[in-house]
PQR file with spaces between the fields and no chain letter, atoms N, CA, C, O and H, PARSE charges and radii, in Angstrom:
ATOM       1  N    UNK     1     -10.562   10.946   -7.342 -0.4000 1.5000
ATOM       2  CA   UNK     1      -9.388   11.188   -6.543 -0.0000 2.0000
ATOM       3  C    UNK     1      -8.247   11.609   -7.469  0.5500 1.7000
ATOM       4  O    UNK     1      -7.982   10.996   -8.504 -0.5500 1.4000
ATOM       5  N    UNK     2      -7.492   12.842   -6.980 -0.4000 1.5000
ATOM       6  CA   UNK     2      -6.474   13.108   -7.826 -0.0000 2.0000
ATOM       7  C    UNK     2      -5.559   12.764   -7.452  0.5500 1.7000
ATOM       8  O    UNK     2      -5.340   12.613   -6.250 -0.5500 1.4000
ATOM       9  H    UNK     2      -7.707   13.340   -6.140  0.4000 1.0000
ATOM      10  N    UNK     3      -4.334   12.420   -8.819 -0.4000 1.5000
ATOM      11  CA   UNK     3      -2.976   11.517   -8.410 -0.0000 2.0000
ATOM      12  C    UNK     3      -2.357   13.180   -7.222  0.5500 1.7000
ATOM      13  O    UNK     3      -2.524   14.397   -7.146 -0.5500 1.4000
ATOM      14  H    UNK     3      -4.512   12.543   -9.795  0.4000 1.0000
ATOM      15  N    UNK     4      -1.562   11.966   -6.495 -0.4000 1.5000
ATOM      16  CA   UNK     4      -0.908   12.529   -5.566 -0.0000 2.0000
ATOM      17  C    UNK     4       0.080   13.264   -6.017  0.5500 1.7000
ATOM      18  O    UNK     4       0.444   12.907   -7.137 -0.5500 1.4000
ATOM      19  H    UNK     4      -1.427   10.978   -6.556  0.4000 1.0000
ATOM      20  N    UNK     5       0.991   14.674   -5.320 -0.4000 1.5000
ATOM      21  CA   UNK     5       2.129   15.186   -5.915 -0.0000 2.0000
ATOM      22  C    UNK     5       3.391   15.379   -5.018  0.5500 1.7000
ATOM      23  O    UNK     5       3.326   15.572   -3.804 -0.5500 1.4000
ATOM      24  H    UNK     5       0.696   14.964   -4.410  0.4000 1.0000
ATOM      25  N    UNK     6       4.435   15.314   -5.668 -0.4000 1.5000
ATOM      26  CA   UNK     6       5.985   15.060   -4.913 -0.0000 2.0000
ATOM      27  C    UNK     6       5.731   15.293   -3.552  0.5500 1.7000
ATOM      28  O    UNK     6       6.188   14.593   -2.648 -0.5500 1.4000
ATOM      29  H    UNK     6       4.489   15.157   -6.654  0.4000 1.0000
ATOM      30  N    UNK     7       4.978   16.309   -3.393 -0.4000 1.5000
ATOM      31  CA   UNK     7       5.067   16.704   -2.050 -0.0000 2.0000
ATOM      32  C    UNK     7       3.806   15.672   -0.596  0.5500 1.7000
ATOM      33  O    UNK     7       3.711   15.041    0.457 -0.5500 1.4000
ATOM      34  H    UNK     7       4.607   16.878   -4.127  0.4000 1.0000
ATOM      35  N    UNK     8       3.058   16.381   -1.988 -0.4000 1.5000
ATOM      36  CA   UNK     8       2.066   15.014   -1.255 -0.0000 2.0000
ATOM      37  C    UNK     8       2.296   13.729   -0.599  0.5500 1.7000
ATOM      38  O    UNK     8       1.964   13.353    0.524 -0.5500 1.4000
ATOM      39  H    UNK     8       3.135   16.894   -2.844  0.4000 1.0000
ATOM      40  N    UNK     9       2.997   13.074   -1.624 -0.4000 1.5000
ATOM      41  CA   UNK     9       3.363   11.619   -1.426 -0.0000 2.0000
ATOM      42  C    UNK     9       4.497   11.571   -0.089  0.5500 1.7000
ATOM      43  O    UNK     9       4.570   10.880    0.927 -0.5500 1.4000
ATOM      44  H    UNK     9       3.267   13.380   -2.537  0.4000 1.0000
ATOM      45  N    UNK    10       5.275   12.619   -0.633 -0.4000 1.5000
ATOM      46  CA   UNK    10       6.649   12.478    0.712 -0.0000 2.0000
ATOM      47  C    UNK    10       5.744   12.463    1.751  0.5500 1.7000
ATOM      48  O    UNK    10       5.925   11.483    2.474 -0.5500 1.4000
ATOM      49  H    UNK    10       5.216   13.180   -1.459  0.4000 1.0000
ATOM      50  N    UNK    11       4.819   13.190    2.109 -0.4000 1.5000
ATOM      51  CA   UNK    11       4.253   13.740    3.652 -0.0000 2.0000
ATOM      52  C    UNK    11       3.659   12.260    3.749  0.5500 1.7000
ATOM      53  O    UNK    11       4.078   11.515    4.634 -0.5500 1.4000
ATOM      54  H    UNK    11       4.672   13.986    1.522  0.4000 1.0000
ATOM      55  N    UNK    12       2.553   11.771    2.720 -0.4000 1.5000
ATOM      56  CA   UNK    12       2.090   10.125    3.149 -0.0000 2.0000
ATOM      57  C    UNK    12       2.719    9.179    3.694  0.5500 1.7000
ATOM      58  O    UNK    12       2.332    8.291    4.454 -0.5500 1.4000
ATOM      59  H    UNK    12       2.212   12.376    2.001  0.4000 1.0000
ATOM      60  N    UNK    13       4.107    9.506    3.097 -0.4000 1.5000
ATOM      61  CA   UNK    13       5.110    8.394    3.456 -0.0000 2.0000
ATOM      62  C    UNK    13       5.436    8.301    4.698  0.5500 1.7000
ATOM      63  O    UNK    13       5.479    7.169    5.181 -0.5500 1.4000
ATOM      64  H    UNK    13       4.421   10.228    2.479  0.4000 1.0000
ATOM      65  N    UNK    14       5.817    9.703    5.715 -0.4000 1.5000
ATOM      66  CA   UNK    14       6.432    9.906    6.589 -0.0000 2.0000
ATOM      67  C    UNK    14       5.161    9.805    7.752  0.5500 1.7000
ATOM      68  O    UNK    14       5.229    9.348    8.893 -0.5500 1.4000
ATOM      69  H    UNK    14       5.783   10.623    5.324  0.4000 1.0000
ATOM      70  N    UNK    15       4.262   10.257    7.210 -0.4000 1.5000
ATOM      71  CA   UNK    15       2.838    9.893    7.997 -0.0000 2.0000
ATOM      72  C    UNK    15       3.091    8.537    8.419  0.5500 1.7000
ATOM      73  O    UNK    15       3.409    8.198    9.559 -0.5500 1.4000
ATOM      74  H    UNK    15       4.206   10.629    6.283  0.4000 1.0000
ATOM      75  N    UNK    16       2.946    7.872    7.534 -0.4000 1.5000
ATOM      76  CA   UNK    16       3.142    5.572    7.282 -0.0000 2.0000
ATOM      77  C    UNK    16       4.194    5.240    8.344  0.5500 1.7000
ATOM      78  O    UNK    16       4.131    4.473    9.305 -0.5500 1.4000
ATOM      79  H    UNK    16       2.688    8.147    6.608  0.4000 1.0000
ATOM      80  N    UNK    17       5.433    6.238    7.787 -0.4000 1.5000
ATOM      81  CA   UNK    17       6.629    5.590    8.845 -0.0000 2.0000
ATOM      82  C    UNK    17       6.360    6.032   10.016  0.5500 1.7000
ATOM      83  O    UNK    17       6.798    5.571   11.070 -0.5500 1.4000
ATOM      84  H    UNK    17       5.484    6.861    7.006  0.4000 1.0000
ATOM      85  N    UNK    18       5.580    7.003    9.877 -0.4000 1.5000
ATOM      86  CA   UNK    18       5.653    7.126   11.813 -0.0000 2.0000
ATOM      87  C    UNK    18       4.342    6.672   12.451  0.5500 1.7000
ATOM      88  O    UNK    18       4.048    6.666   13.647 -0.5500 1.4000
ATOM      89  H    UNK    18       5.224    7.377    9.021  0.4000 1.0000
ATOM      90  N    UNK    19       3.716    6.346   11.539 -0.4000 1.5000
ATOM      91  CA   UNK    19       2.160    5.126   12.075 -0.0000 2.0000
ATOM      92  C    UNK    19       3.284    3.714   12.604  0.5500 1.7000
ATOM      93  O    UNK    19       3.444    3.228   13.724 -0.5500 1.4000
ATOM      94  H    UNK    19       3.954    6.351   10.568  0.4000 1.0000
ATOM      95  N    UNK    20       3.778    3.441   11.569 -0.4000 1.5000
ATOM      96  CA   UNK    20       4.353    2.225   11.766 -0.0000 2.0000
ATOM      97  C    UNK    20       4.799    1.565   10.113  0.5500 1.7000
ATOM      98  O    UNK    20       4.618    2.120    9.030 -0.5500 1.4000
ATOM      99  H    UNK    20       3.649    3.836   10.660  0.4000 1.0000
ATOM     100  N    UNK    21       5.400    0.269   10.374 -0.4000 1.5000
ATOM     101  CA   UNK    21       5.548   -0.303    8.830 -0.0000 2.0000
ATOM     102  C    UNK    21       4.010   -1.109    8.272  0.5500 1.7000
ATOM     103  O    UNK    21       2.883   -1.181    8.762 -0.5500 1.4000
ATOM     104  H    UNK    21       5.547   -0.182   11.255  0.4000 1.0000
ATOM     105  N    UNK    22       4.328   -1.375    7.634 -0.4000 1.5000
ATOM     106  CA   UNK    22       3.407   -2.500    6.800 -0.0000 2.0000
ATOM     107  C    UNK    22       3.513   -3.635    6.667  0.5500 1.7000
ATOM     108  O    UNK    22       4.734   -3.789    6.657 -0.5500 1.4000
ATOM     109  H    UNK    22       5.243   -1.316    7.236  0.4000 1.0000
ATOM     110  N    UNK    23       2.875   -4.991    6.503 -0.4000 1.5000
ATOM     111  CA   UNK    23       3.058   -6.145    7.107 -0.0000 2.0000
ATOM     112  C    UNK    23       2.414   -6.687    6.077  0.5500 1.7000
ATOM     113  O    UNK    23       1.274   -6.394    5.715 -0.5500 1.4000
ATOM     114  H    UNK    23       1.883   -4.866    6.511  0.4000 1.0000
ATOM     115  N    UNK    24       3.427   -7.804    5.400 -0.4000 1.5000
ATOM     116  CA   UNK    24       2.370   -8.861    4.398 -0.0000 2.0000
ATOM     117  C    UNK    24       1.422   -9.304    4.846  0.5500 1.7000
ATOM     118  O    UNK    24       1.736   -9.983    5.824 -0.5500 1.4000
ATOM     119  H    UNK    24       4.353   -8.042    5.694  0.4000 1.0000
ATOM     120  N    UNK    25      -0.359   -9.304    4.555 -0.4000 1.5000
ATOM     121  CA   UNK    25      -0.863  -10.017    5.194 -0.0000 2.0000
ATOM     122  C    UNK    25      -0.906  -11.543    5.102  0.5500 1.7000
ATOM     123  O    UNK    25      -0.090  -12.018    4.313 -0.5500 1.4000
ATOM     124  H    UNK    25      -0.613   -8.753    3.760  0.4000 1.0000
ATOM     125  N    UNK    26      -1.787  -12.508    5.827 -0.4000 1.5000
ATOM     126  CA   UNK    26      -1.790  -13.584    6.251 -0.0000 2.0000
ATOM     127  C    UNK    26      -1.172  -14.098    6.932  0.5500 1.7000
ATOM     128  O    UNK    26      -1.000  -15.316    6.975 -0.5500 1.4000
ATOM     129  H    UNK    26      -2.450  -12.122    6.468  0.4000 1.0000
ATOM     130  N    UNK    27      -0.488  -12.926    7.921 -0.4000 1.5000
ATOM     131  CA   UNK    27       1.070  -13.828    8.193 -0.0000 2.0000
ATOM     132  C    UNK    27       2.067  -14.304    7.463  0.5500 1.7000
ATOM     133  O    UNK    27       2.685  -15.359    7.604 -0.5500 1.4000
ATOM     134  H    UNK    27      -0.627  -11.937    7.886  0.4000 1.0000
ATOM     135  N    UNK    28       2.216  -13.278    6.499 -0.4000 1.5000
ATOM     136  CA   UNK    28       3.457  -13.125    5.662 -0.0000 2.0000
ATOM     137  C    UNK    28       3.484  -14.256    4.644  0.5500 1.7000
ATOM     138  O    UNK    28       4.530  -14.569    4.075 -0.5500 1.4000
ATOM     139  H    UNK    28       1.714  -12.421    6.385  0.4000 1.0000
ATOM     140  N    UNK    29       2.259  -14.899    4.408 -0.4000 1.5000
ATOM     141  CA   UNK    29       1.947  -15.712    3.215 -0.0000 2.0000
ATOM     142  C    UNK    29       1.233  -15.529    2.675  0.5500 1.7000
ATOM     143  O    UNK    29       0.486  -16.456    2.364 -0.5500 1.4000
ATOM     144  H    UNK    29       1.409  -14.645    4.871  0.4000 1.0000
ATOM     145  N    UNK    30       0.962  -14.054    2.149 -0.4000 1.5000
ATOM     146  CA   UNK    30       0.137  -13.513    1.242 -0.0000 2.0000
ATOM     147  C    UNK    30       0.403  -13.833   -0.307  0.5500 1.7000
ATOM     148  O    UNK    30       1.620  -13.843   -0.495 -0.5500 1.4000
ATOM     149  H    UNK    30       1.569  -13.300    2.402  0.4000 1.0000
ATOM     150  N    UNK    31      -0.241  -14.070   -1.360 -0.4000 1.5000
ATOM     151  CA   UNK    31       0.635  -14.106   -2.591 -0.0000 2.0000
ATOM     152  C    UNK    31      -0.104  -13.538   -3.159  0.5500 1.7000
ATOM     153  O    UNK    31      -1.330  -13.433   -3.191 -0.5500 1.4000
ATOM     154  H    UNK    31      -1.229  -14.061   -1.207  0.4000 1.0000
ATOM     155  N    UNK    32       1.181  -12.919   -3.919 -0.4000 1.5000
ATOM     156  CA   UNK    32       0.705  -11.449   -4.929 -0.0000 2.0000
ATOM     157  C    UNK    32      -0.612  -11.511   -5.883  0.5500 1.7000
ATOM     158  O    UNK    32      -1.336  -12.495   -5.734 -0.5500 1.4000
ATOM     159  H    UNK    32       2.177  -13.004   -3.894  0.4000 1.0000
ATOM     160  N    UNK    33      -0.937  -10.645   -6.742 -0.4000 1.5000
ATOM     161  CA   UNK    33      -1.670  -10.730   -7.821 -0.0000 2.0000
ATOM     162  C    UNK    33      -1.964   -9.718   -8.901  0.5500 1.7000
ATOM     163  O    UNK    33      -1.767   -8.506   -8.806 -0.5500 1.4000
ATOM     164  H    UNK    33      -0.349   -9.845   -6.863  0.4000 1.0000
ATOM     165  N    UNK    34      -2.429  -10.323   -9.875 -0.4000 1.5000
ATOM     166  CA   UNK    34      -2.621   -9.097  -10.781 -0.0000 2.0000
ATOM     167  C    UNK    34      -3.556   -8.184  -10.806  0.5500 1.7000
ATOM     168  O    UNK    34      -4.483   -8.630  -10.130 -0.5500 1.4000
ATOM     169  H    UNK    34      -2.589  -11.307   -9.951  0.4000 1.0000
ATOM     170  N    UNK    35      -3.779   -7.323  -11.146 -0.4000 1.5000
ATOM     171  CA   UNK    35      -5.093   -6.562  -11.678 -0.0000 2.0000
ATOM     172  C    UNK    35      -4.880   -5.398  -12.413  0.5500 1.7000
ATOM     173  O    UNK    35      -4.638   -4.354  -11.806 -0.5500 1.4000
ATOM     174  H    UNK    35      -3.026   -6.960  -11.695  0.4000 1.0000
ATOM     175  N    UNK    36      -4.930   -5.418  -13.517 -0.4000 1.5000
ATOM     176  CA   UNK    36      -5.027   -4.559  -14.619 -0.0000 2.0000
ATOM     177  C    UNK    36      -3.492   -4.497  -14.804  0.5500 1.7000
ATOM     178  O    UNK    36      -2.803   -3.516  -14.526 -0.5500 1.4000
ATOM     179  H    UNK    36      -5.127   -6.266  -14.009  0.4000 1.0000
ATOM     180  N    UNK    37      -3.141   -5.415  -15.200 -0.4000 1.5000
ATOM     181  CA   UNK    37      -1.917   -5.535  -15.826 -0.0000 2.0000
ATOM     182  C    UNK    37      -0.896   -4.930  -14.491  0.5500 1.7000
ATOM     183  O    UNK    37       0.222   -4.433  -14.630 -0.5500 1.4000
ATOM     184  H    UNK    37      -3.701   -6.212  -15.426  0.4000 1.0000
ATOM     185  N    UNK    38      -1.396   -5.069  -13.619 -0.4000 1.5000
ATOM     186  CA   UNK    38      -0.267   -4.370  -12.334 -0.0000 2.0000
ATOM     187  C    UNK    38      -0.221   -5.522  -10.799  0.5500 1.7000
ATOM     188  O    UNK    38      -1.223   -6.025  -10.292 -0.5500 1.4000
ATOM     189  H    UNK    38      -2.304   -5.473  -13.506  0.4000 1.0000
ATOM     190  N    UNK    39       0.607   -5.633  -10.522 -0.4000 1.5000
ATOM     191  CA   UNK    39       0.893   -6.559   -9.421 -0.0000 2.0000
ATOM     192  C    UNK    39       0.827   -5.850   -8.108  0.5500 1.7000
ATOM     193  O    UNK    39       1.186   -4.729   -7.750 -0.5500 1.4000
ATOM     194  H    UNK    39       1.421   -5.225  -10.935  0.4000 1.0000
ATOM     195  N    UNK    40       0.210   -6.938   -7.453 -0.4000 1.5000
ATOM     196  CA   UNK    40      -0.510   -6.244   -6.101 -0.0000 2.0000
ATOM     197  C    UNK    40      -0.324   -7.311   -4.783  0.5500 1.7000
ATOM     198  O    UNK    40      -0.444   -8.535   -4.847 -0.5500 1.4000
ATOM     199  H    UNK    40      -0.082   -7.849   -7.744  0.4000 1.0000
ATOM     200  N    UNK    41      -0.032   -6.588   -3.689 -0.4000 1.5000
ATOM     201  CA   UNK    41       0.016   -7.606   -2.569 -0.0000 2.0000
ATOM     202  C    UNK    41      -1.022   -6.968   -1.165  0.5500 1.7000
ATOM     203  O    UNK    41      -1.066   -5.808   -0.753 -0.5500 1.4000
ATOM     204  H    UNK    41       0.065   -5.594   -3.637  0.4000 1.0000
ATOM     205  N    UNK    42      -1.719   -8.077   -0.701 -0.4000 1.5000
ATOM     206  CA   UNK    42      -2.373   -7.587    0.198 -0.0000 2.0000
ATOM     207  C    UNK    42      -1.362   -7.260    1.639  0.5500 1.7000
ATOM     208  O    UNK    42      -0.407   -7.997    1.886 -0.5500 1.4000
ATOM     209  H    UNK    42      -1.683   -9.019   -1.035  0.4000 1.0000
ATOM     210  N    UNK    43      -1.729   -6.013    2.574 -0.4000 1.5000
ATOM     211  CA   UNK    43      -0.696   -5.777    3.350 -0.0000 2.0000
ATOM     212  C    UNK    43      -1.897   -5.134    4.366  0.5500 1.7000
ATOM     213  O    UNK    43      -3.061   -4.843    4.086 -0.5500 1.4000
ATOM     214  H    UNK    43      -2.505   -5.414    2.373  0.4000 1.0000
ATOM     215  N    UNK    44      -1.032   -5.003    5.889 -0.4000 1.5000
ATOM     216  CA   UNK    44      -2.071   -4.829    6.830 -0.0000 2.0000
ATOM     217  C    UNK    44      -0.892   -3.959    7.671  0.5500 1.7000
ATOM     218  O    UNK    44       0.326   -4.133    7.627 -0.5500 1.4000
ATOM     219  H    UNK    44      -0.087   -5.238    6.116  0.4000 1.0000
ATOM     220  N    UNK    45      -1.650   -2.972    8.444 -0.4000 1.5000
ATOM     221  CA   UNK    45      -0.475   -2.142    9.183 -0.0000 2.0000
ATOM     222  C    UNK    45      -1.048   -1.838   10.802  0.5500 1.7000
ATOM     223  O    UNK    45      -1.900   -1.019   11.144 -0.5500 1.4000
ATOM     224  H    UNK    45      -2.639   -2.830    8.480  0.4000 1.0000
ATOM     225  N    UNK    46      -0.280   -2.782   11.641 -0.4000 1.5000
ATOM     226  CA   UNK    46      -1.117   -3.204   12.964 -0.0000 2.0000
ATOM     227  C    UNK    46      -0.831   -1.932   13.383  0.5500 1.7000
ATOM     228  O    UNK    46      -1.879   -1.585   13.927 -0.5500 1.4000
ATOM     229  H    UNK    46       0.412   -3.448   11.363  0.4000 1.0000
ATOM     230  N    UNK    47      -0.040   -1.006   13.464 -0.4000 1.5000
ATOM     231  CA   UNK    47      -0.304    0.034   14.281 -0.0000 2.0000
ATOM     232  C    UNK    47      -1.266    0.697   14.338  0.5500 1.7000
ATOM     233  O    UNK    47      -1.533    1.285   15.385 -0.5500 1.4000
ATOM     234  H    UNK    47       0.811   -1.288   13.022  0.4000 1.0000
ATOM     235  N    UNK    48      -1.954    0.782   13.386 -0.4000 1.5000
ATOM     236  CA   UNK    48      -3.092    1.808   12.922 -0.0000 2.0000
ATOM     237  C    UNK    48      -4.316    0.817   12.601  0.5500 1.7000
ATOM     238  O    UNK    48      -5.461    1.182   12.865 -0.5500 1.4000
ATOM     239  H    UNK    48      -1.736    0.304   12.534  0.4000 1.0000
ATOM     240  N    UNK    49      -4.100   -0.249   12.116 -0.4000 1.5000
ATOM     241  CA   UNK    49      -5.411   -1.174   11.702 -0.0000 2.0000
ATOM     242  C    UNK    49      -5.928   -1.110   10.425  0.5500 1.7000
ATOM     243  O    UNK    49      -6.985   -1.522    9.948 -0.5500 1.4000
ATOM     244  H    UNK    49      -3.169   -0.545   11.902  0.4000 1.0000
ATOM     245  N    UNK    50      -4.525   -0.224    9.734 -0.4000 1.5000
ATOM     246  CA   UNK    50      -5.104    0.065    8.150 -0.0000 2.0000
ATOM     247  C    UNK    50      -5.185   -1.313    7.208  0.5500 1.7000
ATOM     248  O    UNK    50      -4.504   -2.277    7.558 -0.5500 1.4000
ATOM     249  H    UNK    50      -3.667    0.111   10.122  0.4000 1.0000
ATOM     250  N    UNK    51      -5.744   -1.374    6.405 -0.4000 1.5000
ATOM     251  CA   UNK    51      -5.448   -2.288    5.162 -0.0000 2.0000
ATOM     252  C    UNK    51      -4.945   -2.082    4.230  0.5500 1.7000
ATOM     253  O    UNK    51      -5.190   -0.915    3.921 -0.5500 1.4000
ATOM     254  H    UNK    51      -6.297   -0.591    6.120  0.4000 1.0000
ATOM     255  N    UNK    52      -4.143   -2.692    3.309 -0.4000 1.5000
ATOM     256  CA   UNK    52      -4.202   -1.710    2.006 -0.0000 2.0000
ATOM     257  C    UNK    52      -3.829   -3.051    1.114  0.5500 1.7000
ATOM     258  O    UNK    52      -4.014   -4.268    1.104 -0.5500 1.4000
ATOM     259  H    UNK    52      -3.944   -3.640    3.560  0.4000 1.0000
ATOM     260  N    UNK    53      -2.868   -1.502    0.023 -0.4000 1.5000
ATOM     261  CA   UNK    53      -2.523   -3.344   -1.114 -0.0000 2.0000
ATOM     262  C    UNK    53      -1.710   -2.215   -1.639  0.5500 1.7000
ATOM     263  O    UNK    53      -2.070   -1.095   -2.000 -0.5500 1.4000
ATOM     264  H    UNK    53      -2.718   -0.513    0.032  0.4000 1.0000
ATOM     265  N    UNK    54       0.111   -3.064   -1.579 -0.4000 1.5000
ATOM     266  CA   UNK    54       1.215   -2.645   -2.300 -0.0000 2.0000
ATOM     267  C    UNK    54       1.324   -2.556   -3.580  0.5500 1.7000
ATOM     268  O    UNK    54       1.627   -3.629   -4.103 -0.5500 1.4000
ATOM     269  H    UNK    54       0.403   -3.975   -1.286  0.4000 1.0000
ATOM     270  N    UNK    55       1.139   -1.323   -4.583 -0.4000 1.5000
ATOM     271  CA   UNK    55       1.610   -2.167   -5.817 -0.0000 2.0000
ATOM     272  C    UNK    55       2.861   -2.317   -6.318  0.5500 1.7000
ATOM     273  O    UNK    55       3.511   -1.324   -6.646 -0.5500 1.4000
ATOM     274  H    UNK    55       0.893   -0.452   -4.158  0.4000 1.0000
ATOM     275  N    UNK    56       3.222   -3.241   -6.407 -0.4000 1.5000
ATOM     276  CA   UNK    56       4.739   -4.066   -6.654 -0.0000 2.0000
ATOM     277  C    UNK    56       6.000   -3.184   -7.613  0.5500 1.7000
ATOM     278  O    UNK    56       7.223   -3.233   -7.742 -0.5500 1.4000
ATOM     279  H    UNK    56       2.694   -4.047   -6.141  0.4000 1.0000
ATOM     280  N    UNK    57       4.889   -2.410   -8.141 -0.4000 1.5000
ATOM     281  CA   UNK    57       6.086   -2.165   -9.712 -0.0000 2.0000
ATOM     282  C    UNK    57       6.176   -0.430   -8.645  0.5500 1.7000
ATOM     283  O    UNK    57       7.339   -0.255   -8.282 -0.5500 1.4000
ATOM     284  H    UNK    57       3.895   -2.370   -8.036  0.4000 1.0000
ATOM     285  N    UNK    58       5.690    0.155   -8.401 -0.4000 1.5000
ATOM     286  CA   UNK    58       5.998    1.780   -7.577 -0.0000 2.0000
ATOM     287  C    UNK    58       6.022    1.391   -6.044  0.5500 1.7000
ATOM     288  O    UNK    58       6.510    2.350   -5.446 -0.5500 1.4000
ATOM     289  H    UNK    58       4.746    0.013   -8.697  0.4000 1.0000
ATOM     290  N    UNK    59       5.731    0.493   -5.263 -0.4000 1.5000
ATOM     291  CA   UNK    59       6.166    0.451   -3.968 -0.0000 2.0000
ATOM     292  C    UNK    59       5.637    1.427   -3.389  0.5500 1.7000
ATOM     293  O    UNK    59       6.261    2.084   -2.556 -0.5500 1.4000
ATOM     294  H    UNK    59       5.334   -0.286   -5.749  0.4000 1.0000
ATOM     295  N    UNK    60       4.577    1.652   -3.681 -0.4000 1.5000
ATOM     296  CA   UNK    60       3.134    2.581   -3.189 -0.0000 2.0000
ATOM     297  C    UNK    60       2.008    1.963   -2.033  0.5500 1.7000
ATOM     298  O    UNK    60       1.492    1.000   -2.600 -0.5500 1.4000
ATOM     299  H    UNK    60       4.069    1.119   -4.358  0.4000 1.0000
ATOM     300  N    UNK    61       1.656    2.044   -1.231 -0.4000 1.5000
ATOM     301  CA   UNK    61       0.356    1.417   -0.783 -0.0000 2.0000
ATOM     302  C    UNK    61      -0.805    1.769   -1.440  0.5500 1.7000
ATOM     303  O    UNK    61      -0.669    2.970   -1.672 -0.5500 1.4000
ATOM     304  H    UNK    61       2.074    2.826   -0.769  0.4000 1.0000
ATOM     305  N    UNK    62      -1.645    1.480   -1.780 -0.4000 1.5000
ATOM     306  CA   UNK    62      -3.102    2.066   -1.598 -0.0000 2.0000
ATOM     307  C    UNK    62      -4.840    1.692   -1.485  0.5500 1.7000
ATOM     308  O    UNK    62      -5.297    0.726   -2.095 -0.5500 1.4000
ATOM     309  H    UNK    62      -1.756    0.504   -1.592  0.4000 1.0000
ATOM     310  N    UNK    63      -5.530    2.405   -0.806 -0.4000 1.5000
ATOM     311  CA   UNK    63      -6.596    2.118   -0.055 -0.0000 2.0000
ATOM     312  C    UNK    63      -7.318    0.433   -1.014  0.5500 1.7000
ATOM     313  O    UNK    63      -7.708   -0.677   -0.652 -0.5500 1.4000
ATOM     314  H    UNK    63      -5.158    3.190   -0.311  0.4000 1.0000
ATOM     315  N    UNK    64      -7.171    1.094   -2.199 -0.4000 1.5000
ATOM     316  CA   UNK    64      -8.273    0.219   -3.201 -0.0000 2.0000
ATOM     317  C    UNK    64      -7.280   -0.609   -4.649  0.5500 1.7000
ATOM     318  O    UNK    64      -6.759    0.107   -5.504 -0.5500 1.4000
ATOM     319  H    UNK    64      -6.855    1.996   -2.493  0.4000 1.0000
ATOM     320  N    UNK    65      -7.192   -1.762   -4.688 -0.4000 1.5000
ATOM     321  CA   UNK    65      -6.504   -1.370   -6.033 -0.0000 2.0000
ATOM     322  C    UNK    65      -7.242   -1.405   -7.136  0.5500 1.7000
ATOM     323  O    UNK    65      -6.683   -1.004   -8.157 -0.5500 1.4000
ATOM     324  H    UNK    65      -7.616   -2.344   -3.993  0.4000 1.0000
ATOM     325  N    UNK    66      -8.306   -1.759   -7.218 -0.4000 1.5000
ATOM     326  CA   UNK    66      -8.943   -0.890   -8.567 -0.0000 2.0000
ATOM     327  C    UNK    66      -9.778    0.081   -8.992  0.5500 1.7000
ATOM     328  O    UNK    66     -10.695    0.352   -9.768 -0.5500 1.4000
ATOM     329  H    UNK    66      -8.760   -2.085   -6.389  0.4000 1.0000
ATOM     330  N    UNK    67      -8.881    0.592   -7.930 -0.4000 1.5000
ATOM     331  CA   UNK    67      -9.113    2.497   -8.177 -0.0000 2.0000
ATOM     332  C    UNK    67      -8.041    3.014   -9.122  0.5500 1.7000
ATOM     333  O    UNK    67      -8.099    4.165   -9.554 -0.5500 1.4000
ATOM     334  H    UNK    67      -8.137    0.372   -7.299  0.4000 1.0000
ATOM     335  N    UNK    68      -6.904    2.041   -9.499 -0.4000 1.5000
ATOM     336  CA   UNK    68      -5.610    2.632   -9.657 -0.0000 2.0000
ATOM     337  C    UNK    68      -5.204    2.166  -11.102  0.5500 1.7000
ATOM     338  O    UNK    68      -4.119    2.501  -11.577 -0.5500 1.4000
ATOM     339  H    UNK    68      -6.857    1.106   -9.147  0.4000 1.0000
């Protein structure tokens, strides 16, 4: 998978906001974690039924985090 570009990312974003927001999972008592030296939170987005995982330091979603 290739990194995403300026343009790319804007359109993902606006895609997301108009799916809906993103939601800590567990009912908002998710707690963070590491992986590969990068901090990660599990997150769930009921409009759509996506899953993902925030990473903390770019405020990115994405599908896998250790893809990243």
């Amino acid at each position: 998978m290739s990194p995403e570009g300026v343009a790319d990312t804007l359109a993902r974003v606006r895609r997301e906001q108009e799916q809906g927001r993103w939601q800590v999972g567990c009912g908002g008592h998710e707690v963070p974690f590491t992986y590969g030296h990068t901090r990660w939170l599990y997150v769930f987005q009921p409009s759509s039924g996506r899953h993902g995982y925030l990473n903390l330091d770019t405020d990115i979603v994405h599908d896998d985090y250790r893809s990243k």
